[in-house]
TILUM-309480 format. One line per field, with one value per residue (C-alpha): y, x, z; residue number from 1; residue in one letter. Coordinates in steps of 0.2 Angstrom, whole numbers, plus 5000, padded with zeros to 4 digits. Layout:
BEGIN
yy	(Y,...);
xx	(X,...);
zz	(Z,...);
k	(NUM,...);
r	(a,...);
//
This chain:
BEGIN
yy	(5164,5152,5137,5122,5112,5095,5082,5073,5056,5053,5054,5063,5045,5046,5035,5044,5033,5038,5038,5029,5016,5015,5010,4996,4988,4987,4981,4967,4965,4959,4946,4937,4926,4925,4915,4924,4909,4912,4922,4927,4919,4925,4921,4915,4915,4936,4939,4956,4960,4960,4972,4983,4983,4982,4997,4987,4974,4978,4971,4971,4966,4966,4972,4969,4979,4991,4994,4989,4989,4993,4994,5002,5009,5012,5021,5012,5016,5014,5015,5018,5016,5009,4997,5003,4987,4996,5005,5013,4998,4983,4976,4972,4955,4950,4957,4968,4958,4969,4975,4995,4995,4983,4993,5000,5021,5024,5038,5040,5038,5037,5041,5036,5045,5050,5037,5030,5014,5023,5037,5034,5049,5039,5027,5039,5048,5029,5027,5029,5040,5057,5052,5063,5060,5062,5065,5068,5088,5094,5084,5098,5107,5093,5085,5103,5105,5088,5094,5088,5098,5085,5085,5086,5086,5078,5081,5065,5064,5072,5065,5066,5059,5053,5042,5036,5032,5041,5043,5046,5048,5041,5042,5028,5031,5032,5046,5051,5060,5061,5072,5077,5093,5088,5073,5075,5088,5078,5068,5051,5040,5027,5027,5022,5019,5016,5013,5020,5005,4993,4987,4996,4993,5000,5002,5003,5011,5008,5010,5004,4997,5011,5016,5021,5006,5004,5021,5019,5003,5012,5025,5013,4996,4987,4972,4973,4977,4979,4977,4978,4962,4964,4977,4974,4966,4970,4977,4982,4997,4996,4993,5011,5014,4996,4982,4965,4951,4948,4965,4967,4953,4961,4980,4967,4963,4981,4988,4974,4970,4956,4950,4951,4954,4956,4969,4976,4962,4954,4968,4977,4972,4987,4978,4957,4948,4939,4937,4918,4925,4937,4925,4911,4921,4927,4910,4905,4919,4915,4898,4901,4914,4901,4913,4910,4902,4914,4929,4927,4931,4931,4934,4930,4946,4948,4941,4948,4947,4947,4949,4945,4928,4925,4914,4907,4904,4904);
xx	(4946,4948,4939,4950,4954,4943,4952,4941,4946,4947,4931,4922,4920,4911,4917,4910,4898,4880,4879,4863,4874,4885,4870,4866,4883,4885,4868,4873,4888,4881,4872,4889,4899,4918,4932,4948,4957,4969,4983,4996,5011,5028,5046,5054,5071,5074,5090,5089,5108,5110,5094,5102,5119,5112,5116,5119,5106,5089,5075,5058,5051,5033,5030,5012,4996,5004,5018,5036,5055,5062,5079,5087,5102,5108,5091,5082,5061,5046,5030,5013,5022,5011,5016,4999,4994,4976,4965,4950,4942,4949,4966,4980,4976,4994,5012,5021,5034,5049,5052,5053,5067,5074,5074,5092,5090,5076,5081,5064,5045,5031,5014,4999,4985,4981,4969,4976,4979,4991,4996,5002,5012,5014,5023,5033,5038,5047,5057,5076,5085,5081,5071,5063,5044,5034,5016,5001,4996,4987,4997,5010,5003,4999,5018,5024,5008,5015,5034,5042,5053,5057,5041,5040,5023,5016,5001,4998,5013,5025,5043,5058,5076,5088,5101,5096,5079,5066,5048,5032,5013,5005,4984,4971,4953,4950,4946,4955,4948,4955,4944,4924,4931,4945,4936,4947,4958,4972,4976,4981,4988,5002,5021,5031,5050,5062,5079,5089,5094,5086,5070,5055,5042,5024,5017,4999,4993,4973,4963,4947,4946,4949,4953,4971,4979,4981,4986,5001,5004,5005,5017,5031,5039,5033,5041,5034,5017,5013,4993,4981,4969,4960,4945,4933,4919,4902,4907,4893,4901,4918,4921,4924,4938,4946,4949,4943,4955,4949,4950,4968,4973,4965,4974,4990,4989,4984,4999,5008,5020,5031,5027,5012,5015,4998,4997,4984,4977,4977,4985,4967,4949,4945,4930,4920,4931,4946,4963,4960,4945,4958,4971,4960,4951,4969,4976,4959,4959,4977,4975,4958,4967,4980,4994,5013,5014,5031,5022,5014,5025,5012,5026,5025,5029,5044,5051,5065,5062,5080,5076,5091,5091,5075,5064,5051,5032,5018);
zz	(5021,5007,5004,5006,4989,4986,4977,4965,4956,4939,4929,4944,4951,4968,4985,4996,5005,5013,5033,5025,5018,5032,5043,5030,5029,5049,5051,5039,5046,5062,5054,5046,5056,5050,5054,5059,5063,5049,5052,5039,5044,5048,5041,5057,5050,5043,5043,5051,5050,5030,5033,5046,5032,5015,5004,4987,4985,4980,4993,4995,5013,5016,5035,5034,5028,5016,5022,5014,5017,5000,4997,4981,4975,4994,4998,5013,5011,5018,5012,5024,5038,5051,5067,5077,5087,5085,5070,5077,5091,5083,5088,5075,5068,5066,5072,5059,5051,5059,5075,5071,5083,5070,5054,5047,5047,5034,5022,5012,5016,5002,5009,4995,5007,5024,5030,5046,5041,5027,5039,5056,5064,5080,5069,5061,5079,5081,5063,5065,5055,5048,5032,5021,5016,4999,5001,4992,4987,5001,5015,5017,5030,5041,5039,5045,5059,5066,5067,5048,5037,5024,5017,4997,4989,4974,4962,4951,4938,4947,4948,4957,4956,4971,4967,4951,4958,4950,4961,4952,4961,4949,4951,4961,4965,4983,4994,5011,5029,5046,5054,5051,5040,5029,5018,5002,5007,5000,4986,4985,4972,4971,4968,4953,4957,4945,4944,4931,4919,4932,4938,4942,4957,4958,4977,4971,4987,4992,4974,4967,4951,4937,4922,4929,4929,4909,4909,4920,4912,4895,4903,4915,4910,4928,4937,4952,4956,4974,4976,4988,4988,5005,5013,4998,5008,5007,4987,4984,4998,4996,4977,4970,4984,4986,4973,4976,4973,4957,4952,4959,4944,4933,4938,4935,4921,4917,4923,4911,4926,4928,4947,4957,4974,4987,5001,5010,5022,5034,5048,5051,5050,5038,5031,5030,5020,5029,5024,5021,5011,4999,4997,4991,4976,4971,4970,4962,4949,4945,4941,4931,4919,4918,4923,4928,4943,4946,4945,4958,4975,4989,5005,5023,5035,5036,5022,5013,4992,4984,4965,4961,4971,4971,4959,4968,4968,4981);
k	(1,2,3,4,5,6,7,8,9,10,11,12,13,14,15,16,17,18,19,20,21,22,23,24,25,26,27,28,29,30,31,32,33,34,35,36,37,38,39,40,41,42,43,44,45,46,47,48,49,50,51,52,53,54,55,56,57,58,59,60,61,62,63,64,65,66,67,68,69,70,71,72,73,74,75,76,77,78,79,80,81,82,83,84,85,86,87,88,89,90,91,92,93,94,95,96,97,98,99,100,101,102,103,104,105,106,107,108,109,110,111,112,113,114,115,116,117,118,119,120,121,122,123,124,125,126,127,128,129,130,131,132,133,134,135,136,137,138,139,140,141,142,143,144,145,146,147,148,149,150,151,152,153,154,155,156,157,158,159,160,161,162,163,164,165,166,167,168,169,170,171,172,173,174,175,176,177,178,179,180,181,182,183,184,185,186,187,188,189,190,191,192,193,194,195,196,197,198,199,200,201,202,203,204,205,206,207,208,209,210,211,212,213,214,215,216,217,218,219,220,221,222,223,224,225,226,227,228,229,230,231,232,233,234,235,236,237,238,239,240,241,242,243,244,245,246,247,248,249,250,251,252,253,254,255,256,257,258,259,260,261,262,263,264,265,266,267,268,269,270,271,272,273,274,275,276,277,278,279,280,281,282,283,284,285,286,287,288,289,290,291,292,293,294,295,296,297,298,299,300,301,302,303,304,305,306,307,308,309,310,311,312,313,314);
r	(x,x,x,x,x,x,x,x,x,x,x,x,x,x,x,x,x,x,x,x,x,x,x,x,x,x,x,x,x,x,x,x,x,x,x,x,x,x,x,x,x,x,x,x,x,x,x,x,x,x,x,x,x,x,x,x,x,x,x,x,x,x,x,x,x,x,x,x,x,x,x,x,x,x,x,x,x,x,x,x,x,x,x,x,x,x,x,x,x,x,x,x,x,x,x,x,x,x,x,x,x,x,x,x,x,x,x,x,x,x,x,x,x,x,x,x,x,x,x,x,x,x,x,x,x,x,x,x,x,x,x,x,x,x,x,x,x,x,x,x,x,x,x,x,x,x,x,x,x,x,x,x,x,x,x,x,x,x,x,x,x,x,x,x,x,x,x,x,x,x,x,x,x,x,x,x,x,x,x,x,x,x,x,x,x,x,x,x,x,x,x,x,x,x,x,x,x,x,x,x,x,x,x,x,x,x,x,x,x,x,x,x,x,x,x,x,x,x,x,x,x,x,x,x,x,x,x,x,x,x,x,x,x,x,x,x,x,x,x,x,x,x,x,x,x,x,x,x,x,x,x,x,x,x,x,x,x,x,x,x,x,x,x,x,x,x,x,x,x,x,x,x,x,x,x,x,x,x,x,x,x,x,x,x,x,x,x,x,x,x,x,x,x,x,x,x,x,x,x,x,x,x,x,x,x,x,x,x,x,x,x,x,x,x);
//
């Protein structure tokens, strides 16, 4: 038998960690004590029948975590579709911003890696309508093993049009494993999606900090950068897979995009750092660089970003 392909990340760069390391950061772990009082909140007012009907304006609706409800050129997508009230022994810190039952028919799903918080087939079992999915090299087999058919692949670069919507994985640095023998079995990466003579969103997936991001800001004019800020706690652990908040403004401005919207907090207790923690060092960051106040769009759950309407700042 053939061995399985490794992915590697750019430069060879290793985040992998020890079980030695591991045993550290839980053992400092215990000794923290950390207020999850915060909790991010909700729009209480979504108007969930101009989602339901929307095939003409172009949306963006965080749902919570890394997940999104885009809506472009009559296409509904998801990306990291995940509405578990659970990861691993630790309950959901705050409801997604959607009821799944409440989602219009989904036609596309962009997977960036099969970590479980990214990649939730319980989750995917529930989505209505008969989407098709683009995933990382190496995911095929598993998309088919669990029962789907629409299943493209993409190696980093790749591209494909619907619509007038171009898709493009483009690279991050992180690593992916969902059992004891498929550690990096898989790729991962982000998506660029561009409309054709219109705006173009970058879903930045789960990355650390890395040469990358002036690449793809070299290669795509960006007006919306979706980027993780949360799970960077301790960094001395988590900084080649995940960004830290100050790192996530800097990716920004790498990616020379026009509006900064965070993800990736919040939903799961994936590493120390709280959501109140993430959110502050964004907003303190932002003001020390001296940067527009209407770039940054930090959204409650549920809320329904219209571009076209919306000129707003958080």
């Amino acid at each position: 038998m053939l061995a399985q392909k490794r992915y590697e990340n750019l430069d060879q760069i290793n985040t992998i960690r020890s079980a030695k390391e591991l045993l550290r950061w839980r053992k400092e772990r215990r000794g923290k004590t950390k207020d999850l009082s915060f909790v991010v909140p909700h729009d209480e007012d979504i108007d969930i029948a101009f989602l339901q009907n929307n095939r003409t304006e172009m949306t963006i609706t965080w749902i919570g975590h890394s997940t999104f409800l885009l809506q472009m050129n009559g296409l509904n997508i998801l990306t990291d579709p995940v509405w578990a009230n659970r990861m691993g022994f630790d309950k959901r810190l705050s409801r997604p911003g959607i009821p799944i039952i409440d989602l219009p028919p989904i036609d596309l799903v962009l997977i960036s890696h099969g970590h479980y918080d990214h990649l939730d087939f319980y989750t995917l079992r529930r989505i209505s309508g008969e989407p098709q999915f683009f995933v990382p090299d190496g995911l095929l087999g598993l998309m088919k093993r669990k029962g789907y058919k629409k299943v493209r692949e993409f190696s980093w670069w790749d591209s494909f049009t619907i619509q007038n919507l171009t898709f493009t994985f483009v690279p991050a640095q992180h690593w992916t494993r969902r059992t004891l023998w498929d550690t990096n079995t898989s790729h991962w990466g982000g998506w660029i999606i561009e409309q054709k003579g219109g705006k173009t969103i970058y879903f930045a997936g789960d990355s650390g900090y890395f040469r990358g991001f002036k690449e793809i800001g070299k290669r795509f004019s960006i007006d919306y950068a979706l980027m993780p800020i949360g799970a960077y706690e301790p960094e001395w652990f988590m900084s080649p897979q995940h960004v830290n908040p100050e790192e996530a403004v800097r990716a920004f401005l790498d990616v020379k995009a026009k509006c900064f919207i965070p993800m990736h907090y919040g939903a799961f207790r994936l590493a120390d750092d709280t959501p109140k923690e993430a959110l502050e060092r964004v907003k303190s960051e932002w003001e020390r660089l001296r940067l527009p106040n209407e770039q940054l769009n930090i959204l409650k759950l549920g809320e329904i970003f219209r571009p076209d309407l919306s000129h707003k700042n958080t």
